[in-house]
Every structure is written in C-alpha cells, then in structure tokens.
C-alpha positions as CSV (number, residue, x, y, z in Angstrom):
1,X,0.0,0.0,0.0
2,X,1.4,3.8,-0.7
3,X,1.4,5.7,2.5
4,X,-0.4,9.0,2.6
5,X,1.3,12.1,3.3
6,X,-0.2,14.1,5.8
7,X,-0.9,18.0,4.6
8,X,1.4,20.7,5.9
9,X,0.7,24.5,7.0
10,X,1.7,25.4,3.3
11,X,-0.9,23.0,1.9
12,X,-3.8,24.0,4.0
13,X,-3.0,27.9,3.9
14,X,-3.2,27.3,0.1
15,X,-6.7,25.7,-0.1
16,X,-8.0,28.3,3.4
17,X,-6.4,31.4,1.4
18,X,-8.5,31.7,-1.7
19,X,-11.7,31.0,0.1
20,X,-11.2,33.9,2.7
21,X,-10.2,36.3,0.3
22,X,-13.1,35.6,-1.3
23,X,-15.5,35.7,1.6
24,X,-14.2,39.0,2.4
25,X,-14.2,40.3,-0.8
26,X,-18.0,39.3,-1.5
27,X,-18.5,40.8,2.4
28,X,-17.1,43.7,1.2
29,X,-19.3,44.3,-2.2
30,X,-22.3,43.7,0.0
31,X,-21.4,46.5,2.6
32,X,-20.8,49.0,-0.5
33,X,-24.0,48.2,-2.2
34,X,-26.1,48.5,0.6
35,X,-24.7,51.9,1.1
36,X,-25.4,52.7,-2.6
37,X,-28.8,51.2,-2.6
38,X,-30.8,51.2,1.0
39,X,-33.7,50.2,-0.7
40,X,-32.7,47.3,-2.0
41,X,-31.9,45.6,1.1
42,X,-34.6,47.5,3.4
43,X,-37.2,47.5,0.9
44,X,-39.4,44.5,3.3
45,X,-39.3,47.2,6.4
46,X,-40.5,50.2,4.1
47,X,-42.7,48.6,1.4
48,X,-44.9,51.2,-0.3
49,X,-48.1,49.5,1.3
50,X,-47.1,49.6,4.9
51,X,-47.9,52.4,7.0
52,X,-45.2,55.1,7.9
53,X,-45.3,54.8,11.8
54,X,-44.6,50.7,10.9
55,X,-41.4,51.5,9.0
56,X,-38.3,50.3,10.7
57,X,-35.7,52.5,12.2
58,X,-33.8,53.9,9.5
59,X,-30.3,52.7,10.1
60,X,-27.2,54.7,11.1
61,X,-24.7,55.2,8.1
62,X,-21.3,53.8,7.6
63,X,-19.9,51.2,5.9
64,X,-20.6,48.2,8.6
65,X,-22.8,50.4,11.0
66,X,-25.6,47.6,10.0
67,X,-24.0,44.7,11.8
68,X,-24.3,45.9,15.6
69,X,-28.1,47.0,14.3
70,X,-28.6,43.6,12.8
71,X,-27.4,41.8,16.2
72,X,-29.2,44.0,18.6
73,X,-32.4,43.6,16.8
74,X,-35.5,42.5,19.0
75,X,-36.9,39.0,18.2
76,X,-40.4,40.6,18.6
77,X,-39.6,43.0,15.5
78,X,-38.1,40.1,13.7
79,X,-41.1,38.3,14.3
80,X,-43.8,40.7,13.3
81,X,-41.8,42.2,10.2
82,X,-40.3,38.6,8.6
83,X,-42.2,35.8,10.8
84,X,-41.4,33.0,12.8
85,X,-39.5,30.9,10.8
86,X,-36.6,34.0,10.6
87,X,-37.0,33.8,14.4
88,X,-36.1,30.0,15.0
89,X,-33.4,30.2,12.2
90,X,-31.6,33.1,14.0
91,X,-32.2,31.6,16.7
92,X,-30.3,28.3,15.6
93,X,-27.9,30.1,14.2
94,X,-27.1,31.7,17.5
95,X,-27.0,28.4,19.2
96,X,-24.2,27.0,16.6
97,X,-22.3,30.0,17.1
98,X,-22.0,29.3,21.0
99,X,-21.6,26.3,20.9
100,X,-19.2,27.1,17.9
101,X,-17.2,29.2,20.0
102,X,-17.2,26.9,23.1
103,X,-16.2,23.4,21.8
104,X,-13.1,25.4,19.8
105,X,-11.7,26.8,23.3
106,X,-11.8,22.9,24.3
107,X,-10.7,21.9,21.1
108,X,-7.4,24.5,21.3
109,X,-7.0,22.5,24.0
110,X,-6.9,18.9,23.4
111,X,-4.5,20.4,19.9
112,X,-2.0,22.0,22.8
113,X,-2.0,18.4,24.7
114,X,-1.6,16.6,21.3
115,X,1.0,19.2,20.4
116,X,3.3,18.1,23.6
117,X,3.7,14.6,22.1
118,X,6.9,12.5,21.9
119,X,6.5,12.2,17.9
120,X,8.1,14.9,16.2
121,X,8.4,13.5,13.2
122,X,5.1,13.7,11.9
123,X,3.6,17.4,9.9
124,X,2.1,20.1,11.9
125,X,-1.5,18.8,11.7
126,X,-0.5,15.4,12.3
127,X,1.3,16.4,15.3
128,X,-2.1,17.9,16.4
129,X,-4.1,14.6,16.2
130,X,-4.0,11.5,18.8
131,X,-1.4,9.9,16.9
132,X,0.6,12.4,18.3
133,X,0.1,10.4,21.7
134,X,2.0,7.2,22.4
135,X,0.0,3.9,22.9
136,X,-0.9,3.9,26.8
137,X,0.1,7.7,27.8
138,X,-1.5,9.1,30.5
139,X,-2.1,12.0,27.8
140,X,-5.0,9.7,26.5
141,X,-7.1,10.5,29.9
142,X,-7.1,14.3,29.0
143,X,-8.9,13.0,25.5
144,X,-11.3,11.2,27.7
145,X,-12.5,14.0,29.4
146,X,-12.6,16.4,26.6
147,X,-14.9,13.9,25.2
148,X,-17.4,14.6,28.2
149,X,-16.7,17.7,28.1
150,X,-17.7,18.3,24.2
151,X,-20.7,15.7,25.2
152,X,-22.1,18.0,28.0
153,X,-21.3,21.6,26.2
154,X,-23.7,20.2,23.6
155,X,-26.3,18.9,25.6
156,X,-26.3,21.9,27.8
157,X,-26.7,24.4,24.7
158,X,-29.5,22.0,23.4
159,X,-31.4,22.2,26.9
C-alpha cells in the first residue's frame, strides 16, 4: 500500500487562502452596495403598502454600522416584520455560534495536549491529532474528558 502524506501548514494555507479572500471580498461588495442602494436591502421594512409609523428605524450610516443593528435587533420586531421561521433560524444560528465558540476553546485545547507529544516527526497537523500520543500515555485521559466535556457543552446548549 502507498502511504499518505499528511498536509502541511503550506498546503492548508493554500486551499484556506483563496476562500477567505473571497468571503471577504464578497463581504465587502455587499457593505458597499447597501450603502449605494438602501432600498434594496430595506425594501421588506419600508414597502410602499405599509404604514409610515410601521417602517423600521432607518439605520445609522457607515460602511458596517448595519452589523451591531442587525445583532441588537428584538426577536419581537423580527417576528412581526419577517415571521417565525426568521425567528427560529436566527435563533439556531445563534446556538451554533455558542456552541461554535465553546467546543473550539476545548478543542485549542486537546490540539495543545496533542502538540506536547513524543513524535516529532510527523507534519504540523499530524502532530495535532491523537497519533501524536504514544500507545498507553496518560495524555489519552485528557482525551477522555474532553470527550465529556464536548458531550455535555452540547447537551447543555440544546437544553
């Protein structure tokens, strides 16, 4: 059988590159567009057929202003101006954020432990994975735990 060689840092900044200059780039074109054409993205908030004193608030100018808007938005507001279904999917993509953001502090974690491991040998991201650990290291009990831990994060955000 050929063996596989692991990726390296250069390999994976190769294929990560690209895609966040592209992200931010799109990210970018968005911000300057809706500055060019308010309507366009408020249009829902300010249709012709609504009432004036049911308008949105107009919001503040600038270039990324929006996003601290967007976030502190009320659920009730969402709710009456997009429906329900907007509410549970911000709402679920709140939740994945957390939890998003939790299990990644763990997971720095566990990489560090994996990192301190006798094989040097092996590529960066290899060195980062269990194989990393020798065959009946203590090491492994830290894996253990993080399992529980990643186990209880998620039930705990899904309670």
């Amino acid at each position: 059988s050929v063996a596989r060689k692991m990726p390296d840092l250069a390999e994976f900044v190769s294929v990560v590159a690209p895609s966040l200059f592209s992200g931010l780039t799109f990210f970018l074109i968005f911000c300057y567009v809706r500055e060019l054409k308010p309507r366009l993205y408020g249009w829902r908030t300010r249709a012709p057929f609504k009432p004036p004193n049911e308008f949105s608030p107009e919001p503040p100018s600038g270039m990324f202003a929006w996003i601290r808007t967007v976030i502190d938005v009320p659920e009730e507001f969402v709710a009456a101006n997009v429906g329900m279904d907007a509410v549970v999917y911000l709402r679920f993509l709140r939740l994945g954020l957390h939890m998003f953001l939790a299990c990644s502090v763990l997971g720095v974690g566990v990489a560090i432990v994996n990192l301190t491991g006798q094989n040097k040998t092996h590529g960066f991201f290899e060195r980062m994975s269990m194989s990393n650990i020798a065959v009946r290291s203590p090491r492994l009990w830290f894996h253990l735990g993080a399992t529980w831990m990643f186990s209880i994060l998620v039930y705990w955000f899904l309670h």
